[in-house]
N, C-alpha and C positions, 0 to 999 in steps of 0.2 A: 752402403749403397754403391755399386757399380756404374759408372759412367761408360754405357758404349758410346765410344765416337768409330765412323766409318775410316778402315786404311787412306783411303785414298785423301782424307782430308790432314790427315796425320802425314803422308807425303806431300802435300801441297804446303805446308807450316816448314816442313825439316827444309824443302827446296827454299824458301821463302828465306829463311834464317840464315843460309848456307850463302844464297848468292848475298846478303845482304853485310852479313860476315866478310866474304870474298871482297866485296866493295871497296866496303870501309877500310880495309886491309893494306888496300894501295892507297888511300885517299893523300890529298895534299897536308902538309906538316908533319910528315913520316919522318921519324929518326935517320933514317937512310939518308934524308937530303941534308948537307952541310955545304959552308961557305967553300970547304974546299972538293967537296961532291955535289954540285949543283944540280938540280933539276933540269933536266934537257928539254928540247922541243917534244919531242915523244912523250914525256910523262908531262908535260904542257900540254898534248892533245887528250892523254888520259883524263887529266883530272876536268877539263874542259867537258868532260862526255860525262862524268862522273859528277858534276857539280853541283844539282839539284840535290841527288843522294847525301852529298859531301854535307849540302848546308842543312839538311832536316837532323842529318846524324848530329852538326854542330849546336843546334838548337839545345839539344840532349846532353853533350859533351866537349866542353871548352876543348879540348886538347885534338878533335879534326877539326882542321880550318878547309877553306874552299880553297883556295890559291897559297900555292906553297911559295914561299919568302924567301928560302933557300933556292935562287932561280939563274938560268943563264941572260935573262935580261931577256932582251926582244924576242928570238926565237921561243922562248916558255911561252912567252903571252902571246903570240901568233901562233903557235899548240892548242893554247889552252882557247882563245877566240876560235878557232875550228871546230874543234870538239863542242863549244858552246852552240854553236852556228849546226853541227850536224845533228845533235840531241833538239832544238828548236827549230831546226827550218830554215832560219836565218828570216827574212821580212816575206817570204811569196805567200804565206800563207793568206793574207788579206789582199794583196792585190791577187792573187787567184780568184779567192771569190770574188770578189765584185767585179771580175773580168767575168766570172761565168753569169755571174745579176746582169751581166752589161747585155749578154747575148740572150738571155730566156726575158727580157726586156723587150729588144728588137725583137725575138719568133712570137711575143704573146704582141706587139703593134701590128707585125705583118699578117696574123691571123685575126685582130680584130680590124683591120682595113677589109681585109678578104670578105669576110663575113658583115657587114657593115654594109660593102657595095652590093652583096646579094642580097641582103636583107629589102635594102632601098630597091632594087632591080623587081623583086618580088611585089612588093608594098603600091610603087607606082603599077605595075601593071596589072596590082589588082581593084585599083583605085580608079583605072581609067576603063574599068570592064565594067565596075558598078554604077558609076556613074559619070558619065561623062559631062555632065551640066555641073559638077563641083569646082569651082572656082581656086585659082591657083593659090590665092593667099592661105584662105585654110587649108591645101596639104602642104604647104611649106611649113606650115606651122605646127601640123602633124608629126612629117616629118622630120622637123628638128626635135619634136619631144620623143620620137622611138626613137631616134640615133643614140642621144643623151641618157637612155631608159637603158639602150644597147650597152654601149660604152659600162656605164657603171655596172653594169651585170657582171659583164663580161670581166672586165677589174675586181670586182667582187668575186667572182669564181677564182679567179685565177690564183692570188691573194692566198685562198684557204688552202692551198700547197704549200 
């Protein structure tokens, strides 16, 4: 029995294998680095960028570690924290979003204010066209129960975004 598999999936494995190969290749705990060949800040920003890659490979294989031992001291690990920092973000990731929650916050307030005062603008003057012997307590009371009806709708829609 013959298995066709399509080329292009066939190139998407041999890429996959190749950079992953390449990788690991440079990863920290390479023979290359010794007490008297240290690890410089450059291959501290390497393995920093590589690091995620470095620790799955290491799960699999004692002999790559994340952080090479063989190092210049402070400069590797200010490498290799960059490199860390540039493959994640470093922290803006959540203070962004909830800077952008902060603002679609305020435009869904200022549009449920907007909509809120016309709503009421509508409601009284169509309240004083029907009947104008209706007594103020009962539209106040009216009126508080569409605002409240408003309000949660409108939170309710919004929400389902």
């Amino acid at each position: 029995m013959i298995i066709s598999v399509p080329l292009q999936n066939i190139l998407k494995l041999s890429v996959i294998i190749t950079a992953t190969l390449l990788v690991s290749s440079c990863a920290a705990g390479d023979a290359q680095f010794t007490q008297d060949n240290p690890a410089d800040f450059w291959w501290g920003l390497w393995h920093g960028v590589i690091s995620v890659i470095s620790l799955v490979i290491h799960i699999f294989n004692e002999a790559v570690v994340v952080y090479e031992p063989d190092n210049i001291g402070g400069w590797y690990d200010f490498g290799f924290l960059l490199g860390v920092i540039m493959v994640w973000g470093g922290g803006c990731h959540a203070s962004c979003k909830t800077r952008i929650e902060r603002q679609q916050d305020k435009e869904w307030e200022e549009i449920g204010d907007k909509v809120e005062k016309k709503v009421m603008r509508k409601l009284k003057h169509w309240a004083e066209q029907e009947d104008t012997a209706e007594p103020d307590a009962e539209w106040d009371d009216i009126a508080d129960k569409v605002e409240h009806k408003l309000k949660r709708k409108i939170r309710e829609w919004a929400e389902k975004d």
